[in-house]
N, C-alpha and C positions, 0 to 999 in steps of 0.2 A: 574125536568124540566131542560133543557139544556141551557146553556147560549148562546147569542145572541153573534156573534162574529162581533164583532164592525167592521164596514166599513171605508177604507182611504178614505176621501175626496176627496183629492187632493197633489199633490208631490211639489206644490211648483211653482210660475209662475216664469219662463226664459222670459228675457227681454233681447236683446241688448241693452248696454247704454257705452255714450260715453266715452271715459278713462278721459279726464278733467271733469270728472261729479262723479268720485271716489275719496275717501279719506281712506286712511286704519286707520281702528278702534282700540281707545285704548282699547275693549276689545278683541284683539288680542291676548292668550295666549303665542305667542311664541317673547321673548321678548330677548334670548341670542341669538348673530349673532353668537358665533362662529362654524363655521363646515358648517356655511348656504352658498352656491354656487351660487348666483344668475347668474354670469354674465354666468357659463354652461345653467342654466336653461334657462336666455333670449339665448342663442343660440341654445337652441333645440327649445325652444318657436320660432325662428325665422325661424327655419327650416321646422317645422313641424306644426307649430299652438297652438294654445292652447285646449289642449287633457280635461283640466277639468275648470269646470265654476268654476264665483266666488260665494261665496257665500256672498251676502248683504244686507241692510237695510237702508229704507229712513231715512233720516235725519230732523227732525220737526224743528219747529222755537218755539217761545217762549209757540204761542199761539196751539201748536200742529199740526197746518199744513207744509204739506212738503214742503221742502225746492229745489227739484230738487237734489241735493248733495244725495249719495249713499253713505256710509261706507261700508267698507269692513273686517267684523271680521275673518273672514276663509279664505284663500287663500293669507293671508300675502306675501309669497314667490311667487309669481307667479306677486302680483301686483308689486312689487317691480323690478322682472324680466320686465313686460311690461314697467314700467316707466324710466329702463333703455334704454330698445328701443327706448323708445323716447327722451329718453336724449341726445341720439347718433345718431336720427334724421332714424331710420328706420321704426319707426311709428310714423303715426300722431298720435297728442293731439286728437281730435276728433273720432280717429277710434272708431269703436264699440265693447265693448268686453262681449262676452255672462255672463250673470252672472245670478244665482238662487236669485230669491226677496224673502227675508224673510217678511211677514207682522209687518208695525212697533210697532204695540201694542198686537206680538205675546207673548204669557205666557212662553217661550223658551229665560231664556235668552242669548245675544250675545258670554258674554262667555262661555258658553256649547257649542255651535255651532264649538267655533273655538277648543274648545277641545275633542271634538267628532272627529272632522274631525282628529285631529292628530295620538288621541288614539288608534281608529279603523283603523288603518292605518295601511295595514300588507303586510311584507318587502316580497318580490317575493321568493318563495322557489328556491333553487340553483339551483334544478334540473331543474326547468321551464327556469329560466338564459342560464342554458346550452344549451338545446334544441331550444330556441328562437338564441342565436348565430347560431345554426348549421343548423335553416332555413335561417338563412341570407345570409349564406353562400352559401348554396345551389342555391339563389338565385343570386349570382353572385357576393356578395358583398366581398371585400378582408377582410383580415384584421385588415388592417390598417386602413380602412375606419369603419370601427365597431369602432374600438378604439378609433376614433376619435369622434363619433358620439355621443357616452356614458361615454366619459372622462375617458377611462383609459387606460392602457398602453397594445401596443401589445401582452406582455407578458402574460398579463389578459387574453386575450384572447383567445389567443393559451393553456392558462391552461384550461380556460372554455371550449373549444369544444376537448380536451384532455379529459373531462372529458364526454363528450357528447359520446365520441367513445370507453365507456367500453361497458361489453357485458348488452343487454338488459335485460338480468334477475337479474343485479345486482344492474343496475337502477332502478329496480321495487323494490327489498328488500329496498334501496336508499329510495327511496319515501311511502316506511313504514315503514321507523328509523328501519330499522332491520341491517342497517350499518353505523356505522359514517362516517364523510366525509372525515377523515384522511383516515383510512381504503381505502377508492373507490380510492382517490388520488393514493395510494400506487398502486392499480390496474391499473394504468394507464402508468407502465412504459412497460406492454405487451399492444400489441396489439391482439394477438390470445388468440379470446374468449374464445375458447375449455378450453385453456389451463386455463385463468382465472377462470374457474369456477370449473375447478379440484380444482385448489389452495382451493378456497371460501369451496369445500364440506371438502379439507382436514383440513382447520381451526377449521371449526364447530364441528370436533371431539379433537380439542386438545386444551390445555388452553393458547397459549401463543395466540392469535390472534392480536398483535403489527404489525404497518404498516412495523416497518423493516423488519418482519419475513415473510411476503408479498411481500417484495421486495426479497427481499433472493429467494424465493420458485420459484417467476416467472425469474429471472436473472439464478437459476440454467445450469452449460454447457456454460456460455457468460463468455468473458475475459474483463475486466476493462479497458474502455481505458487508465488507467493508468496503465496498466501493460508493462513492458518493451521492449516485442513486438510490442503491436500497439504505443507507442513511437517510437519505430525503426522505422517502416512502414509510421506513420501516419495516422490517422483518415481516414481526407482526400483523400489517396490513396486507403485506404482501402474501404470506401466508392465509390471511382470512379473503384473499379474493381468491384462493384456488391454485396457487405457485407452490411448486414443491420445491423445498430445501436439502441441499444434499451434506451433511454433518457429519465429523471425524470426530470419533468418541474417544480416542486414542491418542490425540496429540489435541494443540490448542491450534483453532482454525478458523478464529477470527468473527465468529459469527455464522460460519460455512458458508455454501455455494447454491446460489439463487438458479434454477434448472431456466425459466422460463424469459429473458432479456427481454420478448415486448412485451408481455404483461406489464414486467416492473417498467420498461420505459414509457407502457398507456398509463397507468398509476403517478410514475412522476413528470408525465404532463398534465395530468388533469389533478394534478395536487399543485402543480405551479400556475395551472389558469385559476383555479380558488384563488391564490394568493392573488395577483394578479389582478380580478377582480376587486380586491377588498382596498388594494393599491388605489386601485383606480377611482374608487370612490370619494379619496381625497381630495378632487378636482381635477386630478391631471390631465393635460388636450389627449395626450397617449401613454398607454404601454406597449413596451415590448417585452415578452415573452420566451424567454427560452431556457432549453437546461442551458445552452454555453452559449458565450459569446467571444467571437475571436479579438485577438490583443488589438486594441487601436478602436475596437468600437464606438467610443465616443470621438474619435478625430473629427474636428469641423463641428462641432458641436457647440456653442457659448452652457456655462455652466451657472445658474442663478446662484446670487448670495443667499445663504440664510444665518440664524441664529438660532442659540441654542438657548432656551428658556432658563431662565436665575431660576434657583432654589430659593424659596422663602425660607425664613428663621428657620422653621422648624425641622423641615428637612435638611438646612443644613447643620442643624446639630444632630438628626439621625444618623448623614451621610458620615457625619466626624464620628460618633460614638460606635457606629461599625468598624470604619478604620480603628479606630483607636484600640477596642477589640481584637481587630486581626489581629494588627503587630502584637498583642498582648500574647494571643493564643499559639503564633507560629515562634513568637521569643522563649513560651516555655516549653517548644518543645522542638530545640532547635537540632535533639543530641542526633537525631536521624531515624529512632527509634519509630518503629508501627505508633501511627497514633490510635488512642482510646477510640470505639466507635463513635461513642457520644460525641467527641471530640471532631472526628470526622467528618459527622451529619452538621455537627455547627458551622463549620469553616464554610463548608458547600454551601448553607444557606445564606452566608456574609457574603462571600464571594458570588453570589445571586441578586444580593440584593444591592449590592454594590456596582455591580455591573450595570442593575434595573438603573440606578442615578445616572451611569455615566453615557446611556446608551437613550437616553427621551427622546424623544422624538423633536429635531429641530424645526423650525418654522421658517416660513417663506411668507415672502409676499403674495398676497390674493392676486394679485393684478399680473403678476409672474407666472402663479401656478398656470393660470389658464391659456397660459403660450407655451408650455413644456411639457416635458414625459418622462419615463422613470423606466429603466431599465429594469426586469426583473430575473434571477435565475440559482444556480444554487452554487457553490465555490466546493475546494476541491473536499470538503469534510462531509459536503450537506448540508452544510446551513442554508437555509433563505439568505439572499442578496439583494439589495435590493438600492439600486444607485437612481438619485430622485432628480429634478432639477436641471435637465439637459433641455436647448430649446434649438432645432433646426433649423436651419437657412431659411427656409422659405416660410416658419412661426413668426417672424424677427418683426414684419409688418403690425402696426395698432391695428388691435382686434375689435372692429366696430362694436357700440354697444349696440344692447337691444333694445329697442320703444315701444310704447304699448299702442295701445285705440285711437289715442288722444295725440301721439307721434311725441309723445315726453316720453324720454332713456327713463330708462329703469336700473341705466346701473348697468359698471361690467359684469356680466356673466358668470360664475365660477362653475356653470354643467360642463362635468367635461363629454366629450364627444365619444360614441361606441368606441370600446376598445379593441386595435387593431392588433391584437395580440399574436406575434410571430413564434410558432413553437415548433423550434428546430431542434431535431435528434441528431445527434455524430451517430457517423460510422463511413463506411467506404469501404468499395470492392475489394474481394483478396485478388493479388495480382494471380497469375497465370504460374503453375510450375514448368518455369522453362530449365528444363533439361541440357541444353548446349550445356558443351563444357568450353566453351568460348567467353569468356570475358567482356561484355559489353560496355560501352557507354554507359553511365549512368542516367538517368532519365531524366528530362526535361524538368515536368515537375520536381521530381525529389530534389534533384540541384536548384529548384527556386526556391524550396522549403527548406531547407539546409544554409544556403545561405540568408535565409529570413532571419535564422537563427543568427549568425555570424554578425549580420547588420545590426541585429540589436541589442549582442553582447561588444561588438563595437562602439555603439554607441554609448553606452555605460561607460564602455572603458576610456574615450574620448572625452567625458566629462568629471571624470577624475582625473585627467593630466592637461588642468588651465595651458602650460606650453607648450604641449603640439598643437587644442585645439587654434591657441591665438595664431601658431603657425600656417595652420590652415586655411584661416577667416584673412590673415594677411596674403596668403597667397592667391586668395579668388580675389580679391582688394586689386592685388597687381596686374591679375590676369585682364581683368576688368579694365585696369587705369592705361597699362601699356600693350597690352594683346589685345584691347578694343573686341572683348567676347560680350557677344549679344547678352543683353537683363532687359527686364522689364518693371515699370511698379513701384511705388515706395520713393520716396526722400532721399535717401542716400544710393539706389538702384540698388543694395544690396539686400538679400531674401533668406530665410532658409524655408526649406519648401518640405513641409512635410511627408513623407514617403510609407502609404499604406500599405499594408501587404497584402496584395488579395493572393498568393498561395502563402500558405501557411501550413506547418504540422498543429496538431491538435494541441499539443503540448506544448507550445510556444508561449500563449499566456499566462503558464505555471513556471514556466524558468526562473533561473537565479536572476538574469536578463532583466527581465521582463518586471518582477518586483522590486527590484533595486531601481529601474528607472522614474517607474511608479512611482515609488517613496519617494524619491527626488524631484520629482516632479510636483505631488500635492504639499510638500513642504516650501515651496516657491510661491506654488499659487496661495498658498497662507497668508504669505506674506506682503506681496505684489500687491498694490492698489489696481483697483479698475478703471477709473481715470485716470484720460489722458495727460494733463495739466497733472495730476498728483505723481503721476507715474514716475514722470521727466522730474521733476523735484526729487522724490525715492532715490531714482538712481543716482541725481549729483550728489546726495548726504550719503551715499553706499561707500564703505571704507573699499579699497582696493583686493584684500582679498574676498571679498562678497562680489564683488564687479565679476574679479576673475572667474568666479565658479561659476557664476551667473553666466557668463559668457561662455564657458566652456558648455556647459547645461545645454544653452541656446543652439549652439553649432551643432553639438551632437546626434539633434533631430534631423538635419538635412544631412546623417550619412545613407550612404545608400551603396550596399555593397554585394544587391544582390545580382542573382547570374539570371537573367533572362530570355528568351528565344529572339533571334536577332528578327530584323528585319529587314528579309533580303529585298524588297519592293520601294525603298524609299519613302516608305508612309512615315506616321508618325512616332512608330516605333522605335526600337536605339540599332544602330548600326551594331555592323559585327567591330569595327575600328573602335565605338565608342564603350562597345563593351568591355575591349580590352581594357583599355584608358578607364574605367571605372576602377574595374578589379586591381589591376595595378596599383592604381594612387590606394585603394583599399589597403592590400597588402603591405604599403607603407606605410598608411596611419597603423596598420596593427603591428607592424615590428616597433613602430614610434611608441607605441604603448603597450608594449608587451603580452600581447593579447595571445591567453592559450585558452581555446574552445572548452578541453576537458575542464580545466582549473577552473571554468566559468559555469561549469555545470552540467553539457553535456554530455550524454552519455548512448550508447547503441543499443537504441532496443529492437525486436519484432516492430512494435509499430510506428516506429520512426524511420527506421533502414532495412532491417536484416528481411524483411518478408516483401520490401519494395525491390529489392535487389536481385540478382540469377544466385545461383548455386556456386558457380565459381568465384563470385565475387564474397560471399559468406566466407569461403574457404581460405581466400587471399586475405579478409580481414585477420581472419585464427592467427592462418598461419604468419601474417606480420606480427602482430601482439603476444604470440605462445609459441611459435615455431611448429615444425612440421608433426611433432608428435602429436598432438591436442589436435591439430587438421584432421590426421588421418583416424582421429576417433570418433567422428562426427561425418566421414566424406560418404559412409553408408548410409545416411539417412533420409527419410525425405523430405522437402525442402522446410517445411511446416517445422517437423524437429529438429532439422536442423539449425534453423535461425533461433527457435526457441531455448534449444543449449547451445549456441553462438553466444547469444546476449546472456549466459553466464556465465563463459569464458570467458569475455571480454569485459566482465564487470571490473572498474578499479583499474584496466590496463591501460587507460589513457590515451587507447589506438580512437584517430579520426582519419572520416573519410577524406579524400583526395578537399572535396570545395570547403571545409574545413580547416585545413592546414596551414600553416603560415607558410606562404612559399617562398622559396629560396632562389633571391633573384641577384644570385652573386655570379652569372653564367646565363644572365638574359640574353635571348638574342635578341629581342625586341628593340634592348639598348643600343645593337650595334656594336659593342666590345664590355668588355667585362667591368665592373663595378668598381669603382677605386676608394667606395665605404662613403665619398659627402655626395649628397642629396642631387640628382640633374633637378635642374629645371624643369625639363618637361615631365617628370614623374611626380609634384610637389601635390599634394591632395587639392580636390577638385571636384570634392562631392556635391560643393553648394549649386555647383553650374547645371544649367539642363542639359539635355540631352543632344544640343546642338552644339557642334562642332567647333573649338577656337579658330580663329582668324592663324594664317600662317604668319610667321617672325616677317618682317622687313626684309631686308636684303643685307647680310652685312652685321644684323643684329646677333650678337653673343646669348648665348642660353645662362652660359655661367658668369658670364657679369650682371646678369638680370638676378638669378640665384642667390647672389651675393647683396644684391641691393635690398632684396626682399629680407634677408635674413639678417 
């Protein structure tokens, strides 16, 4: 027999009753204020009404008759909100406020009521949030006034209907938890749908599904506004020439992702030919022009003296009363604390104008200018660069004057000539995905560019330890004195012979390398007289530890440790014999000085290794540095992400490639038998020599008696 399914009565009678005829009820569950907002709620209540009744119960007297008086168990917040209205005089006492009459000798009691109502109280899902802003919108309402309307901040906002504007299918996954809400966030820093939903099928097959790996996929091809270009350019410029910017509302992103790379790279060439130009106006014979210039570009180059202009009185009492300033304003306020805005804006402008003193523009000779040129470009921040004062080889000649009508000079010159402005962009093909699961060679190129690196954190490292380099300079000395090996040139026939890198990685002139040599380098020429005659004086008053670094300084320039393509034809290229014989004496000036690649700064990125390399050999990196597990989370990928999360699994492991390494020559066979720990002779470094071959020993002549006399 089927049971009888019980019929509602009734829902409960609605009554308007006046607000002084309510009292909220001590069985009102919610009894902690904190987090309660009454005074948003009376002002949406003031706006808009009151959207939900109260819910209450008469109030009896002794003898069980009503009293008139309504309690109010459920709807605590809302009377509260009303009775602030009225306290502030925007409702009457008497207005009517809808409310649900509970019967007062209903079997329900008043606390279930008010905890029912709380209970079942279910918080708006996000995505309806969303969509509800993006009708408001639609309907004409800004922002700002949404913001305002539901108590939170624009930025709210702008993330909410950010998120409103992913693509429709992902919304739908969205609203059957088939994606967290980090995730959709992450989606929201594309705009094209298409695109998002490649990403979303390519996630679903691969295990990292992480919001950053989401960002990465969609930013693919976009430059960071904080890359040194749109620094140069500016955002702002960039965007008013027509460049769309791609921005994460959601996390902090730097400025975001520049869509369009030659726009910004036409932008930050014809913002460095302005410059450039205005350069050249100075008189200079030339400029050259570029965003980069690779490490060594002034090699061969003579550099003019200039000076830097004295400050008269007065500026130098401004220059002191600024200092004097700072230290005052960073001493009082040293505890670490946020400083005062005020406080702020002042330091900034000290520090501006302080800098304005120490940065004036030096002066040169006229007669100088007009034989030299000035490199222009921008450094890795974006600033303007701007290196003056270099004069080429073939400038070096007196530059006839000019004469007039009358065949009387008129004076050198200071026009400088059209500017030959060189304006080179980086970049370089993506290799090839090659597929083989074979293990190849590493490439000709990258092994030049790699060891570019190696030769020049050698040489650093070579001029911080005065006793291997003297070891060295003595040993080409001997080779020289008793192996009778060809030199050429020079007073003493000894050279060091400076070694350009024409392969080079991009990132060569930004190394730890590469700046430290630098710095050591214009701190000598500081010092160094340019005359000849003063020079040779300098040096004899130079104390012996000054000699020595100076010395070591000097030799470090002719190392040369890079790996080349031999020259199997006999030209004038390096044998395969004499390549060996480089890299070896190499490898033992870098054991002589402790030379570790990582420790000196590099590191494996995509555009240094991981994208020049095969697939097996990415996977052979992992798996040295992580082991096989972290291999095989990556060995599905394709090669593009693969090398991309390579190089952040390898971030900090300190894994280098094979021409990198210090090698381990305890088990050479080159030697002929194994190593017994003191130095052969014929392995002692030998960087200074060319590329032409020593003379063989005598007959009869000892390696290791020679070894011993040298040392």
């Amino acid at each position: 027999m089927a049971t009888a399914v019980q019929k509602i009565a009734s829902l409960g009678e609605r009554r308007d009753i006046p607000f002084n005829k309510l009292i909220l009820s001590q069985a009102n569950v919610r009894k902690t204020k904190a987090g309660v907002s009454i005074p948003e709620l009376a002002e949406d209540i003031g706006h808009r009404g009151l959207l939900q009744n109260l819910n209450v119960r008469p109030v009896l007297d002794g003898e069980g008759v009503e009293t008139g008086i309504f309690e109010v168990p459920a709807g605590g917040r809302r009377f509260r909100a009303l009775e602030l209205l009225v306290k502030v005089k925007r409702l009457a006492k008497t207005a009517p406020v809808p409310c649900n009459v509970r019967d007062a000798g209903s079997a329900i009691p008043a606390e279930e009521d008010s905890l029912a109502e709380n209970v079942h109280r279910e918080a708006l899902h996000p995505l309806d949030q969303f969509k509800a802003f993006q009708a408001l919108i639609e309907r004409g309402m800004g922002e700002e006034d949404i913001a305002a309307r539901f108590y939170v901040t624009p930025a709210v906002v702008r993330q909410r209907l950010r998120l409103a504007s992913v693509a429709p299918a992902l919304l739908d996954v969205y609203a059957e938890d088939g994606i967290a809400l980090d995730q959709l966030m992450a989606f929201t820093v594309s705009h094209d749908h298409a695109r998002q939903m490649e990403v979303w099928e390519t996630i679903q097959r691969s295990y990292s599904r992480q919001p950053y790996e989401i960002r990465r996929m969609l930013t693919e091809g976009a430059v960071r506004a904080s890359d040194r270009r749109a620094q140069f350019v500016g955002v702002e410029a960039y965007e008013a020439a027509g460049g769309a910017t791609l921005r994460d509302l959601f996390q902090a992103d730097d400025g975001g992702w520049l869509q369009d790379p030659a726009l910004l790279d036409t932008l930050a060439t014809a913002k460095l030919g302005a410059a450039a130009e205005e350069i050249a106006a100075e008189g200079w014979r030339w400029i050259d022009a570029a965003l980069d210039f690779p490490y060594g570009h002034t090699t061969g180059l003579r550099r003019i003296s200039c000076e830097r202009p004295e400050l008269s009185a007065d500026e130098q009492a401004a220059y002191e009363a600024l200092t004097e300033e700072l230290d005052r304003l960073y001493a009082e306020h040293e505890d670490g604390e946020d400083l005062p805005e005020a406080v702020d804006l002042r330091l900034e402008e000290i520090e501006t104008a302080i800098a304005a003193f120490q940065n004036r523009p030096t002066l040169y000779d006229r007669a100088e200018i007009v034989r030299a040129g000035a490199f222009v470009s921008i450094d890795s921040s974006g600033r303007l660069t701007v290196e003056r004062g270099y004069v080429r080889p073939e400038d070096e000649a007196p530059i006839e004057p000019r004469t007039d009508g009358d065949g009387e000079a008129e004076g050198t010159t200071t026009t400088s000539e059209p500017m030959r402005a060189v304006i080179t962009i980086g970049g370089k093909p993506e290799p090839e995905d090659d597929e083989d699961d074979v293990v190849k060679p590493l490439p000709e190129r990258l092994v030049s560019e790699l060891t570019a690196h190696r030769t020049l954190a050698l040489r650093d490292a070579l001029a911080g330890n005065p006793h291997v380099a003297i070891t060295a300079l003595l040993h080409k000395l001997v080779l020289d004195t008793f192996h009778r090996t060809s030199s050429s040139g020079g007073c003493l026939e000894v050279s060091v012979r400076h070694v350009f890198f024409s392969v080079q990685a991009a990132d060569l002139k930004d190394s730890t390398s590469a700046k430290s040599v630098a710095e050591r380098q214009e701190g000598w020429e500081a010092d160094i007289p340019q005359d000849e005659d003063a020079l040779w004086n300098w040096l004899v008053d130079l104390d012996d530890a000054s000699r020595t670094a100076l010395l070591a300084h000097c030799v470090s320039y002719g190392v040369n440790a890079l790996s080349e393509k031999v020259d199997r034809y006999g030209g004038s290229g390096i044998s395969q014999h004499g390549l060996e014989r480089r890299l070896k004496q190499a490898d033992r000036i870098a054991r002589a000085v402790g030379l570790d690649m990582a420790e000196a700064g590099w590191r494996p990125t995509v555009d240094n290794y991981l994208s020049r390399v095969t697939k097996p050999r990415i996977l052979e990196a992992v798996r040295e540095a992580k082991g096989d597990a972290s291999a095989q989370l990556i060995d599905h990928l394709k090669k593009g992400d693969m090398a991309k999360e390579a190089e952040r699994l390898l971030t900090d492991t300190g894994w280098l490639p094979e021409p990198l390494r210090l090698a381990d020559l305890a088990d050479d066979p080159a030697t002929g038998a194994e190593s017994d720990g003191e130095d052969d002779g014929a392995e002692l470094p030998d960087f200074l020599s060319t590329d032409e071959e020593s003379e063989p020993l005598a007959d009869g002549e000892d390696d290791e008696r020679h070894l011993v006399a040298a040392e």
